[in-house]
mmCIF file of the C-alpha atoms, coordinates in Angstrom:
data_MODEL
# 
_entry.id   MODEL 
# 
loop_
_atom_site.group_PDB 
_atom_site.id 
_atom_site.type_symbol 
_atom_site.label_atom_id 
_atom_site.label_alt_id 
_atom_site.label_comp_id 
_atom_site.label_asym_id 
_atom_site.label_entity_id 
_atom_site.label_seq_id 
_atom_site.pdbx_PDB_ins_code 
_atom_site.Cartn_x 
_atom_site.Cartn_y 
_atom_site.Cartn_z 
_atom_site.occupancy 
_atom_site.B_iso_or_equiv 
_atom_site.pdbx_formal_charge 
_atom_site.auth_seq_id 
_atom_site.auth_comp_id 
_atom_site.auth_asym_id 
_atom_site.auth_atom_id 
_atom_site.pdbx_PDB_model_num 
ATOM 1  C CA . UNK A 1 1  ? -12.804 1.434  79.214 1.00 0.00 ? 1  UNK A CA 1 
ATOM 2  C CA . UNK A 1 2  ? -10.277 3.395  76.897 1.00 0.00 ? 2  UNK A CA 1 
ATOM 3  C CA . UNK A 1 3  ? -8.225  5.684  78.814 1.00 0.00 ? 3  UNK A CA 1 
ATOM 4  C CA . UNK A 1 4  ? -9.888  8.520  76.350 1.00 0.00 ? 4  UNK A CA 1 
ATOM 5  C CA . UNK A 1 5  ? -12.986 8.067  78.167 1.00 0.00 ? 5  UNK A CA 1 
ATOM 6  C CA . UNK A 1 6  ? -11.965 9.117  81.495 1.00 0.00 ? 6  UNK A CA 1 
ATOM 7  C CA . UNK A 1 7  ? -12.302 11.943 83.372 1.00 0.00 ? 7  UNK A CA 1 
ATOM 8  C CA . UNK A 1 8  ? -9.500  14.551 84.333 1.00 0.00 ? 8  UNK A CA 1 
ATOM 9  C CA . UNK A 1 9  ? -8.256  13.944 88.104 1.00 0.00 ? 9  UNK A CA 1 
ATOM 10 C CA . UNK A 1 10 ? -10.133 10.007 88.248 1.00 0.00 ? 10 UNK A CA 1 
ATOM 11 C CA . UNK A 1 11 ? -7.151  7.411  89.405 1.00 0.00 ? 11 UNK A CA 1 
ATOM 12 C CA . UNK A 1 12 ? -7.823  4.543  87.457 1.00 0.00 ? 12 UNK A CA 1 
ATOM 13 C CA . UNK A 1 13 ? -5.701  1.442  86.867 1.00 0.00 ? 13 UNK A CA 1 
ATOM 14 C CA . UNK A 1 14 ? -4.087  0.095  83.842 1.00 0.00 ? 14 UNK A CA 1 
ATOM 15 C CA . UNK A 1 15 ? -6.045  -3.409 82.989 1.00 0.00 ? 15 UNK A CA 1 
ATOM 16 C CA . UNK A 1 16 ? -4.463  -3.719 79.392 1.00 0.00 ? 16 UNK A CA 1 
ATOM 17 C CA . UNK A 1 17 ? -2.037  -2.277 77.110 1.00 0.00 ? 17 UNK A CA 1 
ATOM 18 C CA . UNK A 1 18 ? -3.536  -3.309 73.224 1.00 0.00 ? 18 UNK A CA 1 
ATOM 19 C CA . UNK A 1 19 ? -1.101  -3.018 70.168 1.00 0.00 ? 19 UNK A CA 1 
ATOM 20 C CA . UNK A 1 20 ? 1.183   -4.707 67.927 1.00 0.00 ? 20 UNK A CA 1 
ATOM 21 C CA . UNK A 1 21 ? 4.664   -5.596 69.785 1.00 0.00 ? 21 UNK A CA 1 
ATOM 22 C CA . UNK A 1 22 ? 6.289   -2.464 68.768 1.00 0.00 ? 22 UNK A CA 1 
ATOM 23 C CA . UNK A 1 23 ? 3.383   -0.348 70.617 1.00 0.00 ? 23 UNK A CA 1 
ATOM 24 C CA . UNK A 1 24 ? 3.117   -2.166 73.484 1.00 0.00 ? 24 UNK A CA 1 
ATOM 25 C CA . UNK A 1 25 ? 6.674   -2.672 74.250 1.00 0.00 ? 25 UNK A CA 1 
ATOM 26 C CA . UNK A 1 26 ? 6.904   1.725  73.522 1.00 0.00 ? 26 UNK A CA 1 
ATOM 27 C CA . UNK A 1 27 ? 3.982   2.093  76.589 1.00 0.00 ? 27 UNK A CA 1 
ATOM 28 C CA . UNK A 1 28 ? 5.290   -0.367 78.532 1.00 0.00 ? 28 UNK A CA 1 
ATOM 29 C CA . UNK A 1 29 ? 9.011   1.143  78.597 1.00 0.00 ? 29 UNK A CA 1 
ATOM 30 C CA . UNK A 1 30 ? 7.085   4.987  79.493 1.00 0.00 ? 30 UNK A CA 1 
ATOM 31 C CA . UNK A 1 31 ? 5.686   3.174  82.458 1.00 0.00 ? 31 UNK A CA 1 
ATOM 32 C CA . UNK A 1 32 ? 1.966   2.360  80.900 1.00 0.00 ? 32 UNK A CA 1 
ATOM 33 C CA . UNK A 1 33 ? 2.119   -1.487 82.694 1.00 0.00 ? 33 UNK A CA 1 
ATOM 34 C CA . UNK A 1 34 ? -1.042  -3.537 84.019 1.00 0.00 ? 34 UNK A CA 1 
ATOM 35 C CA . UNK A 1 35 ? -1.957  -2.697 87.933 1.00 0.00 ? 35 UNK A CA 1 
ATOM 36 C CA . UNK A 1 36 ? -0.228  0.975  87.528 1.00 0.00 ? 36 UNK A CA 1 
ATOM 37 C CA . UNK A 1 37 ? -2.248  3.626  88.893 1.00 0.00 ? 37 UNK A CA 1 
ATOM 38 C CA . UNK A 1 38 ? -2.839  6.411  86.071 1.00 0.00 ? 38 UNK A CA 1 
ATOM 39 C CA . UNK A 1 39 ? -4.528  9.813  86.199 1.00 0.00 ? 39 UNK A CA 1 
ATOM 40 C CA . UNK A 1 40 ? -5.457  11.887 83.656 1.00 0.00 ? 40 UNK A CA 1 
ATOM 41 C CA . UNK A 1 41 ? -4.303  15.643 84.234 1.00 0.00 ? 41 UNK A CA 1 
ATOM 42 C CA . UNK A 1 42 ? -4.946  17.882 81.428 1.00 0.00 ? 42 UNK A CA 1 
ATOM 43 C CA . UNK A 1 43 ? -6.803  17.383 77.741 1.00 0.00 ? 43 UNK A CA 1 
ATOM 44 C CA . UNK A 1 44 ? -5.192  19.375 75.064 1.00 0.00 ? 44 UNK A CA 1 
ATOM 45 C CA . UNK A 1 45 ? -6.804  19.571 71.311 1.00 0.00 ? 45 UNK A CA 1 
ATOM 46 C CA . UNK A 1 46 ? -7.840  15.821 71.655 1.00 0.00 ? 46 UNK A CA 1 
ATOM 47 C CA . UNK A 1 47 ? -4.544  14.726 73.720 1.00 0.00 ? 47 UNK A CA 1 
ATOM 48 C CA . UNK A 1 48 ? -4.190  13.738 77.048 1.00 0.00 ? 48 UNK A CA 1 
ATOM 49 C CA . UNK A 1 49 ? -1.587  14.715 79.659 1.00 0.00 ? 49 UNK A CA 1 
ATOM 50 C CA . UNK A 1 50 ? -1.380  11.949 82.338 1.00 0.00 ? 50 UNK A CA 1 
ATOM 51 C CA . UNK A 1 51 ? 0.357   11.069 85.895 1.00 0.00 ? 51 UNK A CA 1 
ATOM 52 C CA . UNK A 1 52 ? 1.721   7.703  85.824 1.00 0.00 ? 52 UNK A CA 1 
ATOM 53 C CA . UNK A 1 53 ? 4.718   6.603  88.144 1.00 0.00 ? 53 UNK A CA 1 
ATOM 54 C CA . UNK A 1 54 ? 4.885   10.021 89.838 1.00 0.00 ? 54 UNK A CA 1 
ATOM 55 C CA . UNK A 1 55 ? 5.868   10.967 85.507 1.00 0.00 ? 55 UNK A CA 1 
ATOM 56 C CA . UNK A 1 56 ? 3.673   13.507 84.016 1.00 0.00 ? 56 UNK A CA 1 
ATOM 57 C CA . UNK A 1 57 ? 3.527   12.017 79.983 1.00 0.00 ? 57 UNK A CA 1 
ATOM 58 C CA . UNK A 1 58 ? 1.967   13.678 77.075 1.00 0.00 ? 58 UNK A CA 1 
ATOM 59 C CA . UNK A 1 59 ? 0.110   10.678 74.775 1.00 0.00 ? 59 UNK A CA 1 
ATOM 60 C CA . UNK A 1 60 ? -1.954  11.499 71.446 1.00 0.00 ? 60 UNK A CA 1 
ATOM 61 C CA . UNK A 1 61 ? -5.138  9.893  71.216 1.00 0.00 ? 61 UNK A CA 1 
ATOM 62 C CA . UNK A 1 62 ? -4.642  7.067  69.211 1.00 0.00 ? 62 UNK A CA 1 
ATOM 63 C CA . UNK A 1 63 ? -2.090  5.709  72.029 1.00 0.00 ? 63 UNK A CA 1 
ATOM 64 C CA . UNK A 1 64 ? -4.757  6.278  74.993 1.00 0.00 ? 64 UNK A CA 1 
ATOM 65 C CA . UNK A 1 65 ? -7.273  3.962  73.024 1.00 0.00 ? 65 UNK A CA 1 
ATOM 66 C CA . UNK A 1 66 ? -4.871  1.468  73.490 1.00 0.00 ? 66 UNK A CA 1 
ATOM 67 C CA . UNK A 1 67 ? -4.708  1.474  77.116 1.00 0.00 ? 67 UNK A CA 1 
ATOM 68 C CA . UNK A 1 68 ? -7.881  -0.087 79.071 1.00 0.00 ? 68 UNK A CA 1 
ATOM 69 C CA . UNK A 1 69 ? -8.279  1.269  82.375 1.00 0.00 ? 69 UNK A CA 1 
ATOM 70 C CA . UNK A 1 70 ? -10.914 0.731  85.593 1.00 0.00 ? 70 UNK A CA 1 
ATOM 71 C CA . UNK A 1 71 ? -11.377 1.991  89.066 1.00 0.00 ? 71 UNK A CA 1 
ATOM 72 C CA . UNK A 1 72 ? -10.187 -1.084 91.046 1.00 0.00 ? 72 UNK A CA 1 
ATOM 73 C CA . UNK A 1 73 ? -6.620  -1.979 91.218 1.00 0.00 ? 73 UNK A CA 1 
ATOM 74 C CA . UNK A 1 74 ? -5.676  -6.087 89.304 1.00 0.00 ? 74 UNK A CA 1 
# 
């Protein structure tokens, strides 16, 4: 599932970063990598504020479609 659908305070893991090159590699180098643990913290006006590698990271909702996430680790 998108990481838009989840709910605040759920650890999930990242099972796929989707994008063109350029938007993958710009996750990827904020830490957004398959197996990571992610949580969502906060939503603000459709955005999400996450945990991810102990980082707190604002993302805009178009980004957080791109990342498929589930309850089990890889």
């Amino acid at each position: 599932m998108s990481l838009m659908f989840t709910k605040p305070g759920e650890v999930n893991h990242i099972k796929r970063v989707m994008g063109d090159d350029r938007t993958r590699k710009y996750l990827m180098d904020m830490g957004f990598v398959e197996g990571a643990p992610i949580t969502v913290l906060s939503r603000v006006s459709g955005n999400l504020i996450v945990e991810i590698m102990g980082t707190r990271v604002a993302i805009d909702r178009s980004m957080a479609n791109r990342i498929i996430v589930g309850r089990g680790s890889l």
